[in-house]
matplotlib code that plots the C-alpha trace (Angstrom):
import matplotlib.pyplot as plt

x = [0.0, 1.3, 2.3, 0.3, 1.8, 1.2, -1.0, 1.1, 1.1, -0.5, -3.3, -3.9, -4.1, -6.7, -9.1, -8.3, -9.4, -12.9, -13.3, -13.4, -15.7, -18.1, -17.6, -19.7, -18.5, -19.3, -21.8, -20.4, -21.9, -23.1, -22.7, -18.7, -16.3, -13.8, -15.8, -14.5, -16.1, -14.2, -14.3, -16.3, -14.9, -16.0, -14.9, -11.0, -11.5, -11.9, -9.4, -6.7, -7.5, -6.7, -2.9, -2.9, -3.5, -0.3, 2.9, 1.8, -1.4, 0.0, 2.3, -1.0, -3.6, -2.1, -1.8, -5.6, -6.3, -4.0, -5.7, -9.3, -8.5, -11.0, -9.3, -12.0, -13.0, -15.5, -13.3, -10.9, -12.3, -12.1, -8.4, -7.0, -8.3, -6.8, -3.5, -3.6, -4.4, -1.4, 0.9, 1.5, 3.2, 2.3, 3.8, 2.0, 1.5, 3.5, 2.3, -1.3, -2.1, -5.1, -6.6, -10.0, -12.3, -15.7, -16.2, -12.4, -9.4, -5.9, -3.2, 0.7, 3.2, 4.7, 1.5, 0.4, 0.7, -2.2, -4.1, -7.4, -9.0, -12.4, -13.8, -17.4, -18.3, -19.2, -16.1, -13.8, -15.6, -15.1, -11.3, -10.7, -7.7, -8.7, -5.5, -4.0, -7.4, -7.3, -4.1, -3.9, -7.3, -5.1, -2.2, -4.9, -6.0, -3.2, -2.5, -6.6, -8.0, -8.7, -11.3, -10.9, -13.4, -12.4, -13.8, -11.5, -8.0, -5.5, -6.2, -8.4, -5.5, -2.9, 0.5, 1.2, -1.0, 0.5, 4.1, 3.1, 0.8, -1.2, 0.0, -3.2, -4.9, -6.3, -9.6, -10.1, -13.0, -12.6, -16.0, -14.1, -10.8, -9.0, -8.5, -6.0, -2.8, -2.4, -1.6, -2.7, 1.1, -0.6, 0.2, 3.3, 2.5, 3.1, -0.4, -1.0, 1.7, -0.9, -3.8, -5.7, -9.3, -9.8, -13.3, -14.3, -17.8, -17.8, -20.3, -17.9, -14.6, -14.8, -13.7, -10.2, -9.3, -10.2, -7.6, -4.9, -5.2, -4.1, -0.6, 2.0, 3.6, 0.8, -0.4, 1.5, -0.8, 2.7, 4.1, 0.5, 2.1, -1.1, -4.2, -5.6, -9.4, -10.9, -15.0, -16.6, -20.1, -22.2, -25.6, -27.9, -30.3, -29.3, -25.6, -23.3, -21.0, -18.1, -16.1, -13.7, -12.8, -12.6, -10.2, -7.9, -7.4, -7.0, -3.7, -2.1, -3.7, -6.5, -9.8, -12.9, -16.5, -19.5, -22.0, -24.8, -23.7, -21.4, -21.9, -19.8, -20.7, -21.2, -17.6, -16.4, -18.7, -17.3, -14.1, -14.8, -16.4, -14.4, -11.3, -7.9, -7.4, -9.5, -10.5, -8.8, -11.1, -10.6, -11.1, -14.6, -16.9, -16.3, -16.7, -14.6, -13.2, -13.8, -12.7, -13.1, -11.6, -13.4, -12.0, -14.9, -14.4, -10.6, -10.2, -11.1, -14.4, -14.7, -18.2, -17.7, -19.6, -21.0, -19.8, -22.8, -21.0]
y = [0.0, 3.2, 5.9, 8.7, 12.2, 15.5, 18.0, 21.3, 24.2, 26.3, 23.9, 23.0, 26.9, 27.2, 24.1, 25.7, 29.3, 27.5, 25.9, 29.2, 31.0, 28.0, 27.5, 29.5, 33.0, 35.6, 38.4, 41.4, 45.2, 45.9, 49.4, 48.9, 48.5, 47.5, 45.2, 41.5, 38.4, 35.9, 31.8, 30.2, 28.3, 24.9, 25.9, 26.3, 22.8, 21.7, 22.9, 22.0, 18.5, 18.4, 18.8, 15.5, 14.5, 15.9, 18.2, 20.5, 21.1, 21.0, 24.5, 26.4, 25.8, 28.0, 30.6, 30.6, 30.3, 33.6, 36.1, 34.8, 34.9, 36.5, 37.7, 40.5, 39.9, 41.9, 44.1, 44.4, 48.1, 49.0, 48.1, 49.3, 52.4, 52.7, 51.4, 54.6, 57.3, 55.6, 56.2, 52.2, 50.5, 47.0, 44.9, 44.5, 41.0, 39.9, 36.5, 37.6, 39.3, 41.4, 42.5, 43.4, 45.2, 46.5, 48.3, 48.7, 47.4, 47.3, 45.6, 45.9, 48.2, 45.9, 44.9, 48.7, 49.4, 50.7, 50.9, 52.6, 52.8, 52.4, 53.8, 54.9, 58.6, 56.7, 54.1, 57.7, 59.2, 56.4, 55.8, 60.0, 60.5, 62.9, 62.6, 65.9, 68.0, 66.0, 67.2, 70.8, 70.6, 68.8, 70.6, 73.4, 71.7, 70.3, 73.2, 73.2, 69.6, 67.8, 64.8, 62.7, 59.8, 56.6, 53.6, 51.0, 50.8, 50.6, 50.3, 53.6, 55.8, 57.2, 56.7, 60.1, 60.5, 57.7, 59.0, 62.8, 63.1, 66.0, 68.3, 68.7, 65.5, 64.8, 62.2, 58.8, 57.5, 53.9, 52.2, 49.2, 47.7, 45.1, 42.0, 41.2, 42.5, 40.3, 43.3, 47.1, 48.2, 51.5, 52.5, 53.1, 55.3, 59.6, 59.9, 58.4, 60.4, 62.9, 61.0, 61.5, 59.8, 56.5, 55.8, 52.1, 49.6, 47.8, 44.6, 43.7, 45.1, 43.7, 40.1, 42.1, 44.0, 41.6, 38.9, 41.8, 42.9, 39.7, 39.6, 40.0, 43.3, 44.9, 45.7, 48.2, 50.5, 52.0, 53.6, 56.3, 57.8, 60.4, 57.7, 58.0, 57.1, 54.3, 54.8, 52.4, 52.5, 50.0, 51.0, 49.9, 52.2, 50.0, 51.1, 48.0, 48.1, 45.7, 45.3, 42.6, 45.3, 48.0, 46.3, 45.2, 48.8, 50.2, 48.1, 50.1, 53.2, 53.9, 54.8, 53.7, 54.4, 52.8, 55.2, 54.3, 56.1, 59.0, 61.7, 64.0, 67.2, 64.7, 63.9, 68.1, 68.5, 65.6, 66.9, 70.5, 68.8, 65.7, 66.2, 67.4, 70.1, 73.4, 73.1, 76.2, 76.6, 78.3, 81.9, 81.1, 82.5, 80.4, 76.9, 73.7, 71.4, 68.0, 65.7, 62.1, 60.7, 59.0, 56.1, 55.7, 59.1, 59.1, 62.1, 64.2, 65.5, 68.3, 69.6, 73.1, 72.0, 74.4, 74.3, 73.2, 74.6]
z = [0.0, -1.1, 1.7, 1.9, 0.6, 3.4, 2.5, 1.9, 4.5, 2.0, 1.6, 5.5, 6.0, 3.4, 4.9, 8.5, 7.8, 5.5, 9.1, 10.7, 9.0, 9.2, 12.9, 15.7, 16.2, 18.9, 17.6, 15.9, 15.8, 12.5, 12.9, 14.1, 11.5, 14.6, 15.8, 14.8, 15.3, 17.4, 17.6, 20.3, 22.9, 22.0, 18.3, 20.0, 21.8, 18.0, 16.3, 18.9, 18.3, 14.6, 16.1, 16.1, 12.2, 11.0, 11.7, 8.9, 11.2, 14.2, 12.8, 11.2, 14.1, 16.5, 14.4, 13.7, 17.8, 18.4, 15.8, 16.9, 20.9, 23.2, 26.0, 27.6, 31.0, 33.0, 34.8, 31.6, 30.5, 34.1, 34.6, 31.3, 32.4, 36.2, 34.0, 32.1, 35.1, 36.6, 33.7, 33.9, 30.6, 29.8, 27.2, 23.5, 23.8, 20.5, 20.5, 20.4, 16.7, 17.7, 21.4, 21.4, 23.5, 22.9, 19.9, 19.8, 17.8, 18.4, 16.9, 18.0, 16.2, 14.2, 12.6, 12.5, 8.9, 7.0, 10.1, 10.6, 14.6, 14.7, 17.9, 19.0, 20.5, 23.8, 24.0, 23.0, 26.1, 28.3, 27.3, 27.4, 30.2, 33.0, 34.8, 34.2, 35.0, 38.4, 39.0, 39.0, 41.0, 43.7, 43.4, 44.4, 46.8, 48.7, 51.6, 52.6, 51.9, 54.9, 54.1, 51.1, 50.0, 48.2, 46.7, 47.6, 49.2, 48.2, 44.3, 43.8, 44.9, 42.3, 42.7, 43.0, 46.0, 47.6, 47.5, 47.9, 50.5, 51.4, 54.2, 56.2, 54.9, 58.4, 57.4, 54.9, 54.3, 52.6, 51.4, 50.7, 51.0, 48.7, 50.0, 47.2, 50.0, 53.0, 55.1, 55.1, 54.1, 53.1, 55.9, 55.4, 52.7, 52.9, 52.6, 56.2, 57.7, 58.5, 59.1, 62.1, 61.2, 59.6, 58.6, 57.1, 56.7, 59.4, 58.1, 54.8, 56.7, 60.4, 59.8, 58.0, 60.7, 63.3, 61.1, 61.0, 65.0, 66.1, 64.1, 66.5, 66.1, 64.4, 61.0, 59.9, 61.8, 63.9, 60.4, 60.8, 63.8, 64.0, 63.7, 66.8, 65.9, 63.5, 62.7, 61.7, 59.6, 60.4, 57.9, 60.4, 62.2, 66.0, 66.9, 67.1, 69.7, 69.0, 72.2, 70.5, 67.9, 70.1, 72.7, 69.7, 68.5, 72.2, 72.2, 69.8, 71.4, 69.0, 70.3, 67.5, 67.3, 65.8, 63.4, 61.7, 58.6, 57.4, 54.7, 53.6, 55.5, 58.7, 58.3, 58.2, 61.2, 63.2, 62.5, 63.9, 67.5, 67.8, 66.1, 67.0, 64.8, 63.7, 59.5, 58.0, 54.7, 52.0, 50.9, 49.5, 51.8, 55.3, 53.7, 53.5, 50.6, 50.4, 47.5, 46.2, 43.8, 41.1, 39.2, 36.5, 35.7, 36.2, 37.7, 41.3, 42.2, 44.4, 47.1, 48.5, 51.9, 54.3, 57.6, 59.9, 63.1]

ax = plt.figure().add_subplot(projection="3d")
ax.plot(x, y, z, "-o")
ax.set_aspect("equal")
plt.show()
């Protein structure tokens, strides 16, 4: 019986790409010329088993997989955006031939000739960098703010801020922190040099603090020589009173207390009856800045709040 002959590369390429365009595909926008339709999941399962028929197919399947390779996850737009505010450089990802997100199309420099972008009015508005608008409102800011707001620590604060500080920064109020660090080394940032207040949840963050109390030594909570008080918001309208929590923080000689909830003019007014210092506001008529940062928009948003006191 006669051997059989290979197919050539040429040929193999050709049956590969006829598969491709016969095989399920994601959806595209009709209206998006950027938009590109990409292989299903079950379709790559298939066509890494052809591998197996022949070395010639083994060599042309991967190159198929690569330019057809969904990589967006849910929190993809989100992070390529916090990558951008924070001036971070990632590699192009050689290996992969195109990257795709949502109504937008990217391929790496070395591919790059003859190449058109297109991108939607709302994606350009989405992907627009704010950074440099935030920053001269902070670099007018920074000798009066005194309360800043975030979303989540330590991700939703700029590198810049971290390293910087602000001189009379006395007041945090997290909404979240990230569980991704083991311990709170953000401490040990500038930015908590000054800070007097600490204000957290208490039902999503109790469990994290109550984890870090117990390490011998402390969590990092000796680098903020000033923070003398943690707050805790509980959201319910019966005040919890967690003695466990409260003894563990006494150790290190920080007193806490337990609100049912904490605006934005509440935490300018505690300030003025309960904290150490005096606000000093600005020259606009007797009232006092308050900032928090924004990372959907990229960028600082500012309340003038009237005092209340």
């Amino acid at each position: 019986m006669p051997s059989l002959h290979p197919l050539p590369v040429e040929v193999v390429e050709r049956i590969i790409s006829f598969l491709c365009i016969m095989s399920p595909s994601t959806p595209t926008e009709e209206m998006n010329s950027a938009d590109q339709p990409f292989l299903t999941h079950q379709t790559f399962v298939d066509l890494l088993k052809l591998r197996l028929l022949a070395r010639a197919w083994a060599a042309a399947i991967p190159t198929f997989i690569y330019s057809s390779l969904y990589l967006k996850k849910p929190f993809f737009n989100q992070y390529a955006v916090r990558m951008w505010n924070n001036y971070l450089f990632v590699s192009n990802l050689a290996n992969l031939r195109r990257l795709c997100l949502d109504q937008l199309l990217y391929i790496p420099a070395s591919k790059a000739d003859g190449y058109h972008m297109g991108l939607s009015d709302e994606c350009s508005d989405q992907f627009e960098l704010e950074y440099s608008h935030s920053r001269i409102l902070l670099l007018t800011l920074r000798n009066t703010l005194e309360a800043l707001t975030v979303n989540t620590i330590p991700i939703d604060l700029p590198r810049s801020i971290r390293i910087g500080g602000i001189p009379n920064l006395r007041i945090i109020h997290c909404k979240q922190i990230s569980y991704f660090r083991h311990h709170p080394v953000w401490f040990d940032w500038a930015l908590f040099n000054t800070i007097e207040v600490f204000i957290v949840d208490y039902r999503d963050d109790k469990a994290y603090w109550k984890r870090f109390l117990r390490t011998p030594g402390g969590p990092h909570l000796k680098e903020a020589v000033k923070l003398k008080k943690f707050i805790f918001v509980t959201g319910d309208d019966d005040l919890t009173q967690d003695s466990e929590l409260e003894n563990m923080l006494k150790s290190y000689g920080i007193r806490c207390d337990f609100v049912s909830e904490m605006t934005h003019k509440d935490m300018l007014v505690w300030r003025q009856r309960k904290g150490a210092c005096v606000l000093k506001p600005p020259e606009v008529g007797g009232r006092a800045p308050y900032a928090q940062y924004d990372w959907d928009l990229g960028k600082f948003e500012l309340d003038i709040i009237y005092d209340a006191v």
